[in-house]
C-alpha positions in Angstrom: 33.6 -33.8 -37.7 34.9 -34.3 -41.6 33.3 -37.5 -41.7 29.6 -35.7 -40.4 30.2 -33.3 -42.9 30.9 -35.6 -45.5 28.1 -38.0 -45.0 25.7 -34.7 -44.4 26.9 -33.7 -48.2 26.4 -36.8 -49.9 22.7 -36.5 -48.6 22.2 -33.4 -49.7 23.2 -34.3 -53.1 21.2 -37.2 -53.2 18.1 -35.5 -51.5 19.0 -33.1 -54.5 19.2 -36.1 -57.0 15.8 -37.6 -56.0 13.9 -34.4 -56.4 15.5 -33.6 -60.2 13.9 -37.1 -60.9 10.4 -36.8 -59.4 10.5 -34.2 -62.3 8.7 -34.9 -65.5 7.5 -38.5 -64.7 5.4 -39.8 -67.4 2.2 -42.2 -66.3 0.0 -44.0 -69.0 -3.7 -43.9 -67.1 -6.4 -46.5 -68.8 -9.8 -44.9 -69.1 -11.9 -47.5 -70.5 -14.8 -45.8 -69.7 -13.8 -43.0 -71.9 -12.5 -44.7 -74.1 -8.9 -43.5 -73.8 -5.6 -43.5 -72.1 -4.6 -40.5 -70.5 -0.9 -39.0 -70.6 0.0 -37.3 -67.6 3.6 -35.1 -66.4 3.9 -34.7 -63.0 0.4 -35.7 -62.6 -0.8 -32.9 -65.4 -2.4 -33.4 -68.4 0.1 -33.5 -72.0 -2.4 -35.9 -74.2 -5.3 -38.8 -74.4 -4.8 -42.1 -76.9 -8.4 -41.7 -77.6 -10.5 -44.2 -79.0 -14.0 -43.8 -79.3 -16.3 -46.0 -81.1 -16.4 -45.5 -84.8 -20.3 -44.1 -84.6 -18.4 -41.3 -82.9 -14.8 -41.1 -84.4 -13.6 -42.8 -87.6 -9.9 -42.8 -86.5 -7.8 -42.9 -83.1 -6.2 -40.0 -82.2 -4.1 -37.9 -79.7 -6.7 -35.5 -78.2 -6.2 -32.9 -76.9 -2.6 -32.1 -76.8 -1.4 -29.5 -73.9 2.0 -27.7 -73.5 4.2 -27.7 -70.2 2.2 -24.5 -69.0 -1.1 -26.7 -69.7 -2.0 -24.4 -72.8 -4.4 -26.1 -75.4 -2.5 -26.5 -78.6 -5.2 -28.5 -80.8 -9.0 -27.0 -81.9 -11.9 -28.1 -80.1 -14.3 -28.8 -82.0 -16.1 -31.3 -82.4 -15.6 -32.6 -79.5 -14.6 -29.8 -76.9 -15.8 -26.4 -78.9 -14.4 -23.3 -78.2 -15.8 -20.0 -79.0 -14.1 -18.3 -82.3 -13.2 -21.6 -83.7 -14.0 -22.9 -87.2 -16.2 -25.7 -87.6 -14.7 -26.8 -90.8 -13.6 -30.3 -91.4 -15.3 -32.3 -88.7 -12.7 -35.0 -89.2 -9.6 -33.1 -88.2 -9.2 -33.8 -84.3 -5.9 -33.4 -82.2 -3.5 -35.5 -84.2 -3.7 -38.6 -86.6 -2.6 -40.7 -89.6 -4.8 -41.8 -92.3 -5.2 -40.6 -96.1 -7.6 -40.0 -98.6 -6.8 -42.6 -101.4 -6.5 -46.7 -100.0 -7.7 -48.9 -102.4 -10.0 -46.2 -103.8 -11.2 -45.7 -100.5 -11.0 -42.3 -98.5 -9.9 -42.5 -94.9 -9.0 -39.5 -94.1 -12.0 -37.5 -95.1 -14.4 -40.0 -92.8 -17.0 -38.5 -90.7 -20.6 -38.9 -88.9 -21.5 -35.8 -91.0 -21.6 -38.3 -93.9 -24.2 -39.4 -95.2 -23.3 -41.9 -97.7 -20.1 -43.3 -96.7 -19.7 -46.8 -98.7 -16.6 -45.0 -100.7 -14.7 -44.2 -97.1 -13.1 -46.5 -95.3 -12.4 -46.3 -90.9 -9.3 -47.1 -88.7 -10.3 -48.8 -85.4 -8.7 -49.4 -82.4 -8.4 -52.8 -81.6 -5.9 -53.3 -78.8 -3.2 -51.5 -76.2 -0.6 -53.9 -76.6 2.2 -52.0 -74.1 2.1 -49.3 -72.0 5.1 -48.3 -70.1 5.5 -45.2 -67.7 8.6 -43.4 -66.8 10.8 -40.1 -65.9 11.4 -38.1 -69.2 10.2 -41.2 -71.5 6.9 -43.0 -71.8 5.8 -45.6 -74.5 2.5 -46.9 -75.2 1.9 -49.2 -78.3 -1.5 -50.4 -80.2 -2.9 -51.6 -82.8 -5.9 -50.8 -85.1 -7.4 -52.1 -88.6 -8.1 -50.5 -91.6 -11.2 -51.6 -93.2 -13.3 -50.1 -96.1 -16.6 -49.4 -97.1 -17.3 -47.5 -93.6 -15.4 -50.1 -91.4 -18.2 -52.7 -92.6 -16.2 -53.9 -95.6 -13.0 -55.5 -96.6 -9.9 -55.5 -93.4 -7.2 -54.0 -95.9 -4.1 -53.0 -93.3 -3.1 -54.4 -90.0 -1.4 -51.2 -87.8 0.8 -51.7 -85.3 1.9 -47.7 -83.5 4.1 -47.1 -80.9 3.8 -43.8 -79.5 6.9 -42.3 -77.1 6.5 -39.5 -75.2 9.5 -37.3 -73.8 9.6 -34.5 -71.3 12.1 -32.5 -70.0 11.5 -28.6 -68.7 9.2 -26.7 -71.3 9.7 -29.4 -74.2 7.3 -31.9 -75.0 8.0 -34.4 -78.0 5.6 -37.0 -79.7 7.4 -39.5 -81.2 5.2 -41.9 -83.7 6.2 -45.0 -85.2 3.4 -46.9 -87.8 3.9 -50.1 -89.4 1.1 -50.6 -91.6 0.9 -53.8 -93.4 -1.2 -54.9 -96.1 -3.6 -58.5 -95.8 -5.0 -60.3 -98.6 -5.3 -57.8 -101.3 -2.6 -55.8 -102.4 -3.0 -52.1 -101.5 -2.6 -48.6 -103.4 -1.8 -45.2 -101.9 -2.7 -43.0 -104.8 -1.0 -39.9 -105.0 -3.4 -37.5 -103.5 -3.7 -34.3 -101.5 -5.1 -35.2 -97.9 -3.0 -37.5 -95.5 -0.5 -38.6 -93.8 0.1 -37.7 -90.6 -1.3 -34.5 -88.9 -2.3 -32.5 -86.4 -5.1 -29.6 -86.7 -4.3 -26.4 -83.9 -6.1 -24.3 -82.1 -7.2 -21.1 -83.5 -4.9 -18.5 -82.4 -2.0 -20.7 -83.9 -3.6 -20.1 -87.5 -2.4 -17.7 -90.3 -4.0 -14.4 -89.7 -6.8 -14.4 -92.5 -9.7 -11.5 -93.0 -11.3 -13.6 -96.0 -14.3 -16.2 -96.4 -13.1 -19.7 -97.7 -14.4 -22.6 -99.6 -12.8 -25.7 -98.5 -13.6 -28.5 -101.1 -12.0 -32.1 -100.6 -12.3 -34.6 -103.2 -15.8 -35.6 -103.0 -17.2 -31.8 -103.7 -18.3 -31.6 -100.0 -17.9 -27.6 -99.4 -17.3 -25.7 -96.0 -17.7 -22.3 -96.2 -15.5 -20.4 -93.6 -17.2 -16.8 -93.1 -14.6 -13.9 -92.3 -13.1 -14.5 -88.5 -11.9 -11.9 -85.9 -8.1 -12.0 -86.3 -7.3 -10.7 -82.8 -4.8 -12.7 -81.2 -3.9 -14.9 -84.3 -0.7 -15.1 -84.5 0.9 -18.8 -86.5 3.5 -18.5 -89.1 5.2 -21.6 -90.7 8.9 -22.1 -90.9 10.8 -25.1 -92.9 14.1 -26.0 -92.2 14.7 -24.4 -95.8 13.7 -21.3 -94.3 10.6 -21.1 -96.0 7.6 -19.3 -94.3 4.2 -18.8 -94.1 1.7 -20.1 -96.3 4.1 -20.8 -98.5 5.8 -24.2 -97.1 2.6 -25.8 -98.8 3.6 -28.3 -101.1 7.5 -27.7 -100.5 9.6 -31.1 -99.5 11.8 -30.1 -95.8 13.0 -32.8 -92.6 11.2 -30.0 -90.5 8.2 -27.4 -90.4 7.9 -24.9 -87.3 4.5 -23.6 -86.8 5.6 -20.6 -84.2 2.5 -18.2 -82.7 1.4 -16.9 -79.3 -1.7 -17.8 -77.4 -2.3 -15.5 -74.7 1.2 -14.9 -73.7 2.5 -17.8 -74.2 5.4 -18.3 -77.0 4.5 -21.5 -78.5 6.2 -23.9 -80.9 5.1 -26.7 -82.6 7.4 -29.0 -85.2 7.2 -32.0 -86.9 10.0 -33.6 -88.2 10.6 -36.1 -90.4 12.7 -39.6 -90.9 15.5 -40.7 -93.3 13.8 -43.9 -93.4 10.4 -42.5 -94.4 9.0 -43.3 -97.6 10.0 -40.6 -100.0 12.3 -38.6 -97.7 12.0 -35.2 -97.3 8.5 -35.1 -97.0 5.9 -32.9 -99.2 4.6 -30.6 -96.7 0.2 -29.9 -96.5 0.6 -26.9 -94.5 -2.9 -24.6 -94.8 -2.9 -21.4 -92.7 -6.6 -22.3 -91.4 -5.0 -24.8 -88.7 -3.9 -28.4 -90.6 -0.7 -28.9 -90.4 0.1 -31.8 -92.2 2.9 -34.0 -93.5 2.2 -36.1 -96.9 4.9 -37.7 -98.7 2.6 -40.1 -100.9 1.0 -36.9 -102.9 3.7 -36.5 -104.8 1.6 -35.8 -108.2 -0.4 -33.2 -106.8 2.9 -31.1 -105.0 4.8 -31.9 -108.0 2.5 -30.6 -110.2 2.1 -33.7 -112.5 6.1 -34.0 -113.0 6.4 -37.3 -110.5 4.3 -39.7 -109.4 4.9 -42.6 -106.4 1.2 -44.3 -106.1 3.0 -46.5 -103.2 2.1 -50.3 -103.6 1.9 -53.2 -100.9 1.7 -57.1 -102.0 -0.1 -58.7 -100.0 1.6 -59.2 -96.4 4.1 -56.2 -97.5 4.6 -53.3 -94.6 6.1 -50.2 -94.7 7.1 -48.2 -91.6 6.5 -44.4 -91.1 8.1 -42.5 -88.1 7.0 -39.2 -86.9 8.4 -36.7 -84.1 5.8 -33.9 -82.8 8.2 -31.2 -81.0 6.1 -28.9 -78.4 7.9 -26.0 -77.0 6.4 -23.6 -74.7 8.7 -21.2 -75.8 10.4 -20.1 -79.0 12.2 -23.3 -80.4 15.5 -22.0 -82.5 16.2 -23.9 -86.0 19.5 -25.0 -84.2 17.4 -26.7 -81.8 14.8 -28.6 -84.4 18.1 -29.6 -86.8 19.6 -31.5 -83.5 16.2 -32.7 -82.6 16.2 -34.4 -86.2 19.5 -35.2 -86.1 18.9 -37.5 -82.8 15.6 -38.8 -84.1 17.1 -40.0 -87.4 19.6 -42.2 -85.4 
């Protein structure tokens, strides 16, 4: 009768064992068609590798990114418009790298709304190289080149990414790592305002803000933003120095926390740096309009003239930049992002 027992227990448990680990399995779904590889949890959406052609997009991205409870957590537009978004900055979709200042050239400002683009320069896609499924932990790697003069020019950096993604309960985490490495030119990141690696949100994750903007980027193209309906917007920045708001802009931290509501879901979202990233802690280009952004090659422009990096590859030189994209749905604690950080820097 023991024995019964015994061997009816152990079942149980590993009945028991089998369901914890159907949860949060992590499959990598080609869509050539669409130009993208889906992300799915449990068979539900988190993110898409997406990689359109550059006539469409001038950059892959992760588009768009969802929480556990399958809430939105990037804008829309251009692609998937919402009503009560901004249409500013055409070239801010779901989450990217690129910069404004390669060679001269402007990546990161890239778009079909463009006429003249022979100063800009494109990232494409050119190849899934891994893609690797799995409970809690999923890896997919590519590569892309950066070329100038609107893709049609010069191939100045080879990328090679490898993106991980991690599940477990409400927490989703992006983990990106970049080698870039430059060809047969050497290659100049000027110190400038708009890169590195970022992520634009969804409306209701914005500062609160009852005035018209002007958005200018360096080549004098303007967006006006008209005065929005602040019902429901509810973001507010926190750095790991326990600045907030608007006012992490420009400030160096391993961490920013963009904590809001949409609908009545408590929502986190955190990116945190690495030790090993070029110019450690980051300069943070946090607006309250929705980018989110981390930039450590601007240094001039955060420093306010009193340093300056203008980072330089020889030719054949890389440089590695790792990036981890915390999602909570939920209110992540600073306790929580600090040990987050801590495991990601080892």
């Amino acid at each position: 009768m023991k024995k019964t027992i015994l061997i009816l227990c152990s079942c149980l448990i590993g009945s028991q064992l089998m369901m914890a680990q159907k949860k949060d399995h992590i499959t990598l779904v080609p869509n050539a068609k669409e130009n993208k590889v889906e992300v799915l949890v449990d068979n539900k959406p988190f993110t898409a590798y997406f990689y359109p052609s550059d006539e469409i997009l001038k950059k892959p991205v992760l588009f768009p990114i969802v929480t556990s409870k399958g809430t939105t957590i990037t804008r829309g537009y251009p692609f998937a418009t919402r009503s009560g978004e901004r249409v500013d900055h055409p070239h801010h979709v779901g989450m990217w790298l690129n910069y404004e200042s390669v060679n001269g050239f402007d990546f990161w400002n890239n778009s079909t709304a463009i006429k003249d683009r022979t100063k800009y320069g494109t990232v494409k896609h050119t190849g899934i190289t891994e893609s690797k499924n799995g409970y809690g932990k999923a890896q997919l790697s590519v590569t892309a080149d950066w070329i100038d003069t609107d893709g049609k020019g010069d191939l100045l950096l080879k990328e090679k990414t490898t993106y991980v993604f991690h599940s477990k309960g409400d927490q989703r985490i992006i983990d990106r790592i970049t080698t870039l490495t430059a060809q047969d030119k050497e290659v100049v990141f000027k110190d400038v305002k708009d890169g590195f690696f970022a992520i634009r949100v969804a409306r209701e994750l914005e500062h609160p803000s009852d005035k018209p903007d002007v958005f200018v980027d360096a080549n004098g193209i303007e967006t006006k933003v008209d005065k929005l309906d602040n019902t429901g917007i509810t973001g507010n920045y926190r750095s790991n120095e326990g600045i907030e708001g608007e006012n992490v802009w420009s400030t160096r931290g391993t961490w920013v926390n963009l904590r809001g509501k949409i609908k009545e879901e408590d929502i986190s979202i955190a990116i945190i740096d690495h030790p090993k990233n070029v110019n450690y802690p980051t300069y943070w280009h946090a607006r309250g309009y929705g980018l989110f952004a981390a930039n450590p090659l601007g240094e001039k422009v955060f420093s306010k003239d009193k340093k300056e990096l203008n980072l330089t590859l020889a030719p054949k030189q890389s440089v590695t930049f790792r990036y981890r994209t915390v999602i909570t749905s939920g209110k992540a604690s600073d306790e929580t992002l600090n040990k987050l950080a801590s495991d990601f820097a080892k």
